[in-house]
KOLBARO-59150 format. One record per residue: residue in three letters; chain; x, z, y of N, C-alpha, C, O, CB in turn. Coordinates in steps of 0.2 Angstrom, whole numbers, plus 2048, in hexadecimal, padded with zeros to 3 digits. Glycine has a CB too. Layout:
# KOLBARO-59150
resn:ALA chain:A n.u:X n.w:Z n.v:Y ca.u:X ca.w:Z ca.v:Y c.u:X c.w:Z c.v:Y o.u:X o.w:Z o.v:Y cb.u:X cb.w:Z cb.v:Y;
...
//
This chain:
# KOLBARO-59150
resn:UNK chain:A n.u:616 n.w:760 n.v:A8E ca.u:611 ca.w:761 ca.v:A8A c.u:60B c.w:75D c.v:A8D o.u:60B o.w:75E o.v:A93 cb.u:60F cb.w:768 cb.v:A89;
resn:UNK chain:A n.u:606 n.w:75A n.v:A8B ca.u:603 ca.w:757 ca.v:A8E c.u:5FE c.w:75B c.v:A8E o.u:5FF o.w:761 o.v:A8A cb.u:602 cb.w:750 cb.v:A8C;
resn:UNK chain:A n.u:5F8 n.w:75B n.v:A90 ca.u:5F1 ca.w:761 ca.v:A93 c.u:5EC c.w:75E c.v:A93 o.u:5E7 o.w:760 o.v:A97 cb.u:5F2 cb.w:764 cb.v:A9B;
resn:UNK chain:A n.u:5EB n.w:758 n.v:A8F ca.u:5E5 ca.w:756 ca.v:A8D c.u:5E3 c.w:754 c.v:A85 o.u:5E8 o.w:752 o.v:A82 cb.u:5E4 cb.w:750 cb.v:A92;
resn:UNK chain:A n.u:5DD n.w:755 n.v:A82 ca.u:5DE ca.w:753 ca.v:A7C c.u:5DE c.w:75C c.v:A77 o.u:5E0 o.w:761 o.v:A79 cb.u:5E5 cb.w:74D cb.v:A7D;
resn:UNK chain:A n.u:5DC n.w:75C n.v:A71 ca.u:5DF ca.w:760 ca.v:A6E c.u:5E5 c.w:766 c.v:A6B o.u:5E9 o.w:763 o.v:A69 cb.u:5DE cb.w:75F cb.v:A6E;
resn:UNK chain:A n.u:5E6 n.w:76B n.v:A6A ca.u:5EB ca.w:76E ca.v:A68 c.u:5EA c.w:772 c.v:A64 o.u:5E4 o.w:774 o.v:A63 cb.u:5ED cb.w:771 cb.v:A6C;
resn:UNK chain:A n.u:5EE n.w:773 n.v:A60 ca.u:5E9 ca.w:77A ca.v:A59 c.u:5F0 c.w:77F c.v:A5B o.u:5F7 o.w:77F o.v:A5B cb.u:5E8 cb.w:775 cb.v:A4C;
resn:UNK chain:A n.u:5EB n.w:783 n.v:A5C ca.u:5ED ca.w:78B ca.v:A5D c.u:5EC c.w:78F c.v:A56 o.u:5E8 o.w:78C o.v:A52 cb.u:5EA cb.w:78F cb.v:A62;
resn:UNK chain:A n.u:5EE n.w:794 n.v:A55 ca.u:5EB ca.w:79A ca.v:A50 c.u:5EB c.w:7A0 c.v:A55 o.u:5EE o.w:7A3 o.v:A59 cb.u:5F0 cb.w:79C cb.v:A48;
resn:UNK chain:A n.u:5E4 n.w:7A1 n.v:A51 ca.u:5E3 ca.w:7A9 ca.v:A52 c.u:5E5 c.w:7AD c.v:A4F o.u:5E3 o.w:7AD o.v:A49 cb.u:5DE cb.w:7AA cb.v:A54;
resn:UNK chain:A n.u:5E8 n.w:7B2 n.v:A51 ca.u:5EB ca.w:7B8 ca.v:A4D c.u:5E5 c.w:7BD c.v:A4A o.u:5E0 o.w:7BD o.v:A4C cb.u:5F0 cb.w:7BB cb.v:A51;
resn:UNK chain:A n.u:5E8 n.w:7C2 n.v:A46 ca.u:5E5 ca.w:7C5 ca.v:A41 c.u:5E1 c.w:7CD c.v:A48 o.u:5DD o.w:7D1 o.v:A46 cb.u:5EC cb.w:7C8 cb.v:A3A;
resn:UNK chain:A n.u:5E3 n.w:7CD n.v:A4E ca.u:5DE ca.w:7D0 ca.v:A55 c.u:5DB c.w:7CC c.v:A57 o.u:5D7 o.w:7CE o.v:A5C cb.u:5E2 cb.w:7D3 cb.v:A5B;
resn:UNK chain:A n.u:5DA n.w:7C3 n.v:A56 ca.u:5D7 ca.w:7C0 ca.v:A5A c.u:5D7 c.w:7BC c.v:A60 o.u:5D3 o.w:7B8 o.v:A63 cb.u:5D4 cb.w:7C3 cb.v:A5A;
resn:UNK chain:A n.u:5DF n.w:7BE n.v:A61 ca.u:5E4 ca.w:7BA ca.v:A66 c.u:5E6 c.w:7B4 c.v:A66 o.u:5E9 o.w:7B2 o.v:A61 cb.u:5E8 cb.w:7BC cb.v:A65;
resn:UNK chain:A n.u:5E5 n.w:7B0 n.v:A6A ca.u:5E9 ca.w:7AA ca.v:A6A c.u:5ED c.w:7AB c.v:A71 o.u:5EC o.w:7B0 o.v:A75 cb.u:5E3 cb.w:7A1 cb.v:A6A;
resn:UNK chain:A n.u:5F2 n.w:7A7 n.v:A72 ca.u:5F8 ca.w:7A4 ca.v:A75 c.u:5F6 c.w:79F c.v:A76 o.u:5F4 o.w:79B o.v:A73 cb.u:5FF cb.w:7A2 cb.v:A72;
resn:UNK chain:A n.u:5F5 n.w:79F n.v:A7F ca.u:5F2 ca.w:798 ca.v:A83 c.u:5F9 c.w:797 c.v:A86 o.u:5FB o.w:79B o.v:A8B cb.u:5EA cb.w:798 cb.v:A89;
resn:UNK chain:A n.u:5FE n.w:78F n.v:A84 ca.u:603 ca.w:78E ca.v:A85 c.u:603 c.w:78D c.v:A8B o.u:5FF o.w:78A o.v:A8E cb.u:604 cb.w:78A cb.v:A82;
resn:UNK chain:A n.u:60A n.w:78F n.v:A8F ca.u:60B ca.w:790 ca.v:A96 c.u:608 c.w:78A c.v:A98 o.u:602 o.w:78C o.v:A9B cb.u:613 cb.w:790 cb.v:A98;
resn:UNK chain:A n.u:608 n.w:785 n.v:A98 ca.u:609 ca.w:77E ca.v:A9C c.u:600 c.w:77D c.v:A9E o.u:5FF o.w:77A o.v:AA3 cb.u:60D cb.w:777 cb.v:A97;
resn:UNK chain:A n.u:5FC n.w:77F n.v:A98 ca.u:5F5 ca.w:781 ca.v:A99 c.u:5F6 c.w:786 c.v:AA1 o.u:5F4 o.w:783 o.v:AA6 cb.u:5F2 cb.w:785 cb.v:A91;
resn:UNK chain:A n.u:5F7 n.w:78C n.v:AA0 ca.u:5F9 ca.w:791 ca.v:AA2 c.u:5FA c.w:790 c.v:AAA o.u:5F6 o.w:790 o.v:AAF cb.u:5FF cb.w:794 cb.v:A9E;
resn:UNK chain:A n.u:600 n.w:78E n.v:AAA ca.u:603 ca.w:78C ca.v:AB2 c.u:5FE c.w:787 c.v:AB6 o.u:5FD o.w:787 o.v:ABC cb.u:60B cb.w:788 cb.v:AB2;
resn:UNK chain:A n.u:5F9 n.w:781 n.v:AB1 ca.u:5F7 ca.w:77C ca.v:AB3 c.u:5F0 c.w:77F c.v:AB9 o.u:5EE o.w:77D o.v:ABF cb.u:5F5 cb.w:777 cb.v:AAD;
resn:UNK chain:A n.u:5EC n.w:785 n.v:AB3 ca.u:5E8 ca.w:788 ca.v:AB3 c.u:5E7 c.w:78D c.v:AB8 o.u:5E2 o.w:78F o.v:ABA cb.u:5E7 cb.w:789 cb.v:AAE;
resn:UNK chain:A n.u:5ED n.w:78F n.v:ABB ca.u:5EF ca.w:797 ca.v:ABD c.u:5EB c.w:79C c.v:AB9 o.u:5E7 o.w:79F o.v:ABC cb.u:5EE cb.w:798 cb.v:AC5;
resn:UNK chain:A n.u:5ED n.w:79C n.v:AB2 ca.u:5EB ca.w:7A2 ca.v:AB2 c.u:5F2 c.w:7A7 c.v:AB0 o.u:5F7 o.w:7A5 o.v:AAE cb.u:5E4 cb.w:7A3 cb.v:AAC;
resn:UNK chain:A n.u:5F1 n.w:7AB n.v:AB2 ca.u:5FA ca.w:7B0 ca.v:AB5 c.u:5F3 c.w:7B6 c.v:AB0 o.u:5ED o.w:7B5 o.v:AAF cb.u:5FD cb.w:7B2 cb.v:AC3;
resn:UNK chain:A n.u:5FC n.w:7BD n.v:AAE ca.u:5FA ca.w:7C0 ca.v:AAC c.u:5F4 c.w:7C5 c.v:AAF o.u:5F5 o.w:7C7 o.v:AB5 cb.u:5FE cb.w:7C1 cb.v:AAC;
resn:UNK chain:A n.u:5EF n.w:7C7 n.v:AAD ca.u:5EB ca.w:7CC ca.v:AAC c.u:5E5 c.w:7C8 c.v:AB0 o.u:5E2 o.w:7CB o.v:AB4 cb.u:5ED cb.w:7D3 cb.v:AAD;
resn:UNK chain:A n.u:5E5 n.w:7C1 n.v:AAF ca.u:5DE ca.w:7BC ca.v:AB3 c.u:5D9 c.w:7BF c.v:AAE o.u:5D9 o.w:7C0 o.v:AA8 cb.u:5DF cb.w:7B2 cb.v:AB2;
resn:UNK chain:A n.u:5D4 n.w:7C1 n.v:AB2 ca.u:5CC ca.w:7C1 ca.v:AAF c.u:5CA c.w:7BB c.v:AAB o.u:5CC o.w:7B5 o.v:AAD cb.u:5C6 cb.w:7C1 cb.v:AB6;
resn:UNK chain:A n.u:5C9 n.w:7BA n.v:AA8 ca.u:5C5 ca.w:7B3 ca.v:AA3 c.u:5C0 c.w:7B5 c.v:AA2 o.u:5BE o.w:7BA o.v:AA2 cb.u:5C7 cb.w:7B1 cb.v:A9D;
resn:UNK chain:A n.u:5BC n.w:7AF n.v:AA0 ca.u:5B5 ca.w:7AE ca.v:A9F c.u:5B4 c.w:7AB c.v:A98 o.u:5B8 o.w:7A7 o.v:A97 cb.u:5B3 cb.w:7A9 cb.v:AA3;
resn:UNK chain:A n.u:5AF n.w:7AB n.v:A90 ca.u:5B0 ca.w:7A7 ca.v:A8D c.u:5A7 c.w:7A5 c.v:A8C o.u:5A2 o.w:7A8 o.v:A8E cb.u:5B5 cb.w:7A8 cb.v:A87;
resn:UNK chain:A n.u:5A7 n.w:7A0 n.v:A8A ca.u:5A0 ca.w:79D ca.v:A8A c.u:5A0 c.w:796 c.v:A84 o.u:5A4 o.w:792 o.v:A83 cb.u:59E cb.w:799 cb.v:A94;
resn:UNK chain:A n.u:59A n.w:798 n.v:A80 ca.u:59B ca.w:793 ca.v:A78 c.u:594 c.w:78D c.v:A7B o.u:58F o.w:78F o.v:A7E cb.u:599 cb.w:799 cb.v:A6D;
resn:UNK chain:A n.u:597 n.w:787 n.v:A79 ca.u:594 ca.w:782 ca.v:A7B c.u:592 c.w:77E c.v:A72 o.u:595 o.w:77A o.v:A6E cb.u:59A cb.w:77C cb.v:A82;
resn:UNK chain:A n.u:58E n.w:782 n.v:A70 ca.u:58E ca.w:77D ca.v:A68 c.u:594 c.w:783 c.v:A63 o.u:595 o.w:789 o.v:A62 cb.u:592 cb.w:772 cb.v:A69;
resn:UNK chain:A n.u:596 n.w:77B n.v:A63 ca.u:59D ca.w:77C ca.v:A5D c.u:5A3 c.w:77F c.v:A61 o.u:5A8 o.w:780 o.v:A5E cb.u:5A0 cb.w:775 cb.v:A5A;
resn:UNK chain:A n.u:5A3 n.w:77F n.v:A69 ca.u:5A9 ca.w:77F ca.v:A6F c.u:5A9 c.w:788 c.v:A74 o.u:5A5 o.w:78C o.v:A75 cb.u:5A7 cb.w:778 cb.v:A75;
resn:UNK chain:A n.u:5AF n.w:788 n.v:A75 ca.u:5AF ca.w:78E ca.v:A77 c.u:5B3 c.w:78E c.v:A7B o.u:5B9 o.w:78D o.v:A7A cb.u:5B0 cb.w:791 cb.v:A72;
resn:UNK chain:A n.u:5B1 n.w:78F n.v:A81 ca.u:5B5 ca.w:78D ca.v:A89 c.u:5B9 c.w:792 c.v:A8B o.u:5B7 o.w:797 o.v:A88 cb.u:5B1 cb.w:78D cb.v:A90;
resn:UNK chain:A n.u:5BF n.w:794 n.v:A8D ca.u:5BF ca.w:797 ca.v:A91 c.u:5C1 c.w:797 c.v:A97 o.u:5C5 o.w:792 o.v:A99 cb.u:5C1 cb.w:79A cb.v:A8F;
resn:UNK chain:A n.u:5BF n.w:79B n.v:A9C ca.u:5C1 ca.w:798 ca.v:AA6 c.u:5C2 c.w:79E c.v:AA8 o.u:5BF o.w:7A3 o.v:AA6 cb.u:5BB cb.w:794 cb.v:AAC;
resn:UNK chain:A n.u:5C6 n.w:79E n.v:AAF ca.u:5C5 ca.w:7A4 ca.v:AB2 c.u:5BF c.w:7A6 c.v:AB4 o.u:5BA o.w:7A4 o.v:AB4 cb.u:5C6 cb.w:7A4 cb.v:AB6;
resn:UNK chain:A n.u:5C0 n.w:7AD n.v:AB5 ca.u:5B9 ca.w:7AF ca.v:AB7 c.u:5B7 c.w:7AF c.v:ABD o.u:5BA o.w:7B1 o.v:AC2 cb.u:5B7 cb.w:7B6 cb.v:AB6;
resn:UNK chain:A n.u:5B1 n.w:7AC n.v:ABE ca.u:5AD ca.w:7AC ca.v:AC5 c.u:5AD c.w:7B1 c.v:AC9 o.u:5AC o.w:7B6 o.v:AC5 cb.u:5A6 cb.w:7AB cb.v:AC5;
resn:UNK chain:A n.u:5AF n.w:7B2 n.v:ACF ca.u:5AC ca.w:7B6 ca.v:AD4 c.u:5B0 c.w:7BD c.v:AD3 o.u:5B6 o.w:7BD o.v:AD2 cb.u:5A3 cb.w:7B7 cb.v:AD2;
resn:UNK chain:A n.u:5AE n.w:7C1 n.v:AD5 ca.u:5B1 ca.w:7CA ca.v:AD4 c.u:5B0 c.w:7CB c.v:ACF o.u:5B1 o.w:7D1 o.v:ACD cb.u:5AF cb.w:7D1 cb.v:AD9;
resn:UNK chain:A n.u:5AE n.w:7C8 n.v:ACB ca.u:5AD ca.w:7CC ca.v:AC3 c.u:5B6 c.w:7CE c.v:AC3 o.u:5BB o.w:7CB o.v:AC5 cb.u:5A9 cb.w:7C5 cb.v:ABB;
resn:UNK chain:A n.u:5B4 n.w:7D6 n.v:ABE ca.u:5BA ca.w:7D8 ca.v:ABB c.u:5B7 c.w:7DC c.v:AB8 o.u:5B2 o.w:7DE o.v:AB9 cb.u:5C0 cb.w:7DB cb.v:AC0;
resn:UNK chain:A n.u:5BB n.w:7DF n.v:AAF ca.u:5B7 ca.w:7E2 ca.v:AAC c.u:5B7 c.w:7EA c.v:AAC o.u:5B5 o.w:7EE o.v:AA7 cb.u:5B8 cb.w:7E0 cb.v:AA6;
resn:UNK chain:A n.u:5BA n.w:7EC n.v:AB3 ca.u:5BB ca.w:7F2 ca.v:AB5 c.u:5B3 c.w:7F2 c.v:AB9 o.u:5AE o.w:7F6 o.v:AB8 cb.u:5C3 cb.w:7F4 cb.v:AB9;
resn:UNK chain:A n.u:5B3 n.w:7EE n.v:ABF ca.u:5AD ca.w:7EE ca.v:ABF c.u:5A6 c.w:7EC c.v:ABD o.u:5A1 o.w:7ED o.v:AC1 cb.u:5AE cb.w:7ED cb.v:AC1;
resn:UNK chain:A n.u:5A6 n.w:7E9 n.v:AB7 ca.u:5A1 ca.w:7EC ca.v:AB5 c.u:5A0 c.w:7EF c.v:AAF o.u:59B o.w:7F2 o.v:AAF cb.u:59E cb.w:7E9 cb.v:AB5;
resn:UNK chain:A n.u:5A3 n.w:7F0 n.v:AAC ca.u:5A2 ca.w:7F8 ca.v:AA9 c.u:5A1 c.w:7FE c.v:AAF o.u:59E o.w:804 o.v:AAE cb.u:5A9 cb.w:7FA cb.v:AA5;
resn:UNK chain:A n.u:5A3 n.w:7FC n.v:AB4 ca.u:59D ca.w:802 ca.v:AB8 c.u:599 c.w:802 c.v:ABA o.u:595 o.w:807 o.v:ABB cb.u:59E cb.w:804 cb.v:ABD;
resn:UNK chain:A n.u:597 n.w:7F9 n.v:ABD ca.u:590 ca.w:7FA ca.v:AC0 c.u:58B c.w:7F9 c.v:AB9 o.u:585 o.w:7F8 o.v:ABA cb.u:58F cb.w:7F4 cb.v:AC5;
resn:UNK chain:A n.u:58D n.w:7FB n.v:AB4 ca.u:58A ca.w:7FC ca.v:AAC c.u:588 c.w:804 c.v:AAC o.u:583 o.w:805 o.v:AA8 cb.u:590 cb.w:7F9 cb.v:AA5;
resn:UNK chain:A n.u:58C n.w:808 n.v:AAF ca.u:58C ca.w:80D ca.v:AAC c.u:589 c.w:810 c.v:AB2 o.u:586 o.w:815 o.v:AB2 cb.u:593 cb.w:810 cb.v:AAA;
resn:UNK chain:A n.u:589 n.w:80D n.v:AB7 ca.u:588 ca.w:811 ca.v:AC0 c.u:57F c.w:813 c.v:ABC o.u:57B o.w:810 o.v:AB8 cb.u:588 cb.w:807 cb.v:ACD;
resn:UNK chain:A n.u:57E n.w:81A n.v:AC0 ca.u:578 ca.w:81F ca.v:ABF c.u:575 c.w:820 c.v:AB8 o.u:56F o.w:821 o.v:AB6 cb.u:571 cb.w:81D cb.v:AC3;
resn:UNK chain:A n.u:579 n.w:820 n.v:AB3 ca.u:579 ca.w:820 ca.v:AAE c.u:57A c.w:82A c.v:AAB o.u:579 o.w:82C o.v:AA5 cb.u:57F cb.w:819 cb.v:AAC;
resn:UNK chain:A n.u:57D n.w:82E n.v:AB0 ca.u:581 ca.w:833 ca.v:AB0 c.u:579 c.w:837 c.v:AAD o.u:573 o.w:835 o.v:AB0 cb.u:587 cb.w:836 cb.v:AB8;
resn:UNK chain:A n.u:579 n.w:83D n.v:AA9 ca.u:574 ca.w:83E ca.v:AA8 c.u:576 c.w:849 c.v:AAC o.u:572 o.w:84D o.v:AAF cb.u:573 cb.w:83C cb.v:A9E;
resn:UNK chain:A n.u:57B n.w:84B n.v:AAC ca.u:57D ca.w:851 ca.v:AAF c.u:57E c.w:851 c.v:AB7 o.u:582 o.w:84E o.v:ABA cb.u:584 cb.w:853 cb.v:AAB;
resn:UNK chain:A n.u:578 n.w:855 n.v:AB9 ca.u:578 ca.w:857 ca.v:AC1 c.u:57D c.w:859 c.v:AC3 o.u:57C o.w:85B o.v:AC9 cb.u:574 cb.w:85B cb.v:AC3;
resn:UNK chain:A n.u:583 n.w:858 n.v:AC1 ca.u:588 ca.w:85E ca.v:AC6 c.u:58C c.w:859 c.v:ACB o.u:58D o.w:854 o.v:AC8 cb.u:58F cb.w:863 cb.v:AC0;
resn:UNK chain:A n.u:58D n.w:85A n.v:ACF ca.u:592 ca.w:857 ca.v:AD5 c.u:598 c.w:857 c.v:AD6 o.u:59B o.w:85B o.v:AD3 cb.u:591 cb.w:85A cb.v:ADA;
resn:UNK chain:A n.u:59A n.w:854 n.v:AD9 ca.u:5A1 ca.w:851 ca.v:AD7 c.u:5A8 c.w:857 c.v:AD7 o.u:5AE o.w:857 o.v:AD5 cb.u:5A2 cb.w:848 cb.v:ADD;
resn:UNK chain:A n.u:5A5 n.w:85B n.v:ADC ca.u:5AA ca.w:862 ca.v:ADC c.u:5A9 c.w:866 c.v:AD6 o.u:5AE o.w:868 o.v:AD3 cb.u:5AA cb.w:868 cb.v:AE2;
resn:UNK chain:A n.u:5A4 n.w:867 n.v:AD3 ca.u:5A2 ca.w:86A ca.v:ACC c.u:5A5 c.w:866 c.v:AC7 o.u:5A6 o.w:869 o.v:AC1 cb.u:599 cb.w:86A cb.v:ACC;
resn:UNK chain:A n.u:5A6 n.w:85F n.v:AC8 ca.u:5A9 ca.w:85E ca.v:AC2 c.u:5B1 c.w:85C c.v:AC2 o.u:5B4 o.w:85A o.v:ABD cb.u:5A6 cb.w:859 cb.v:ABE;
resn:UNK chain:A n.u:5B4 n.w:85C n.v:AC9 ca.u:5B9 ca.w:85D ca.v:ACA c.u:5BD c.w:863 c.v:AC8 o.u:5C3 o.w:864 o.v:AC8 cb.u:5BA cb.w:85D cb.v:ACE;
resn:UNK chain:A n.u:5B7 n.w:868 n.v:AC8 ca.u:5BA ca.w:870 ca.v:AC8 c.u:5BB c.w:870 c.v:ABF o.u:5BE o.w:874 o.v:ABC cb.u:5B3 cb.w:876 cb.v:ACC;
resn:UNK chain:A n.u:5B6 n.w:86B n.v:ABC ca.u:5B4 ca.w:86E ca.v:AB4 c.u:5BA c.w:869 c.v:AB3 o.u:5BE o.w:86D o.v:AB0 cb.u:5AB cb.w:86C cb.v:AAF;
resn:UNK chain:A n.u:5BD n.w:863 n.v:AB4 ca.u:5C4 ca.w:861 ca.v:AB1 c.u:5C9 c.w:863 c.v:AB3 o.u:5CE o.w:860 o.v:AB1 cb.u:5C5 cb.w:85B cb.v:AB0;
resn:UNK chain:A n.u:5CA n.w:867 n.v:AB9 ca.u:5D2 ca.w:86B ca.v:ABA c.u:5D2 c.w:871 c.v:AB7 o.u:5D7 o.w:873 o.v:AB6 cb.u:5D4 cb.w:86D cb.v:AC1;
resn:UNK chain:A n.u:5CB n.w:875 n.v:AB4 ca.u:5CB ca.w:878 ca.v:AAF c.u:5C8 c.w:882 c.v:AB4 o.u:5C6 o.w:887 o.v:AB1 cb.u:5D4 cb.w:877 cb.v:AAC;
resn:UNK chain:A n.u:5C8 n.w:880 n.v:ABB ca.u:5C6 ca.w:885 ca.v:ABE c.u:5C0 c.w:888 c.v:ABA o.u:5BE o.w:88D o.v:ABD cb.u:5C5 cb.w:884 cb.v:AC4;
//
């Protein structure tokens, strides 16, 4: 397959596309790679993601002192085992 130049994909009815192996292996992106996407105009990139980004981490540092209930972390260990 050559890896330069155009390709037409479809996206499916969730929004999915299939980025064909040969893209894939060239690129390393391997199952569960972070990606990036970024629209230039009409264009729409996608690359790995920079740095430690991961979207476990930031949805926390989104959420970090956000907690509005004073209780401490045995108090709500105690309230989800049910003590």
């Amino acid at each position: 397959m050559q890896l330069q130049g155009l390709i037409d994909l479809r996206i499916t009815s969730k929004g999915q596309v299939t980025i064909p192996v040969a893209f894939r292996e060239r690129l390393g992106f391997l199952s569960n790679t972070e990606v990036e996407f970024d629209i230039d105009g009409e264009m729409l990139r996608l690359r790995k993601a920079k740095g430690d980004y991961s979207r476990g981490r930031l949805i926390v540092s989104r959420m970090r002192g956000k907690a509005t209930v004073g209780m401490s972390t045995e108090q709500i260990m105690a309230m989800t085992r049910g003590d």
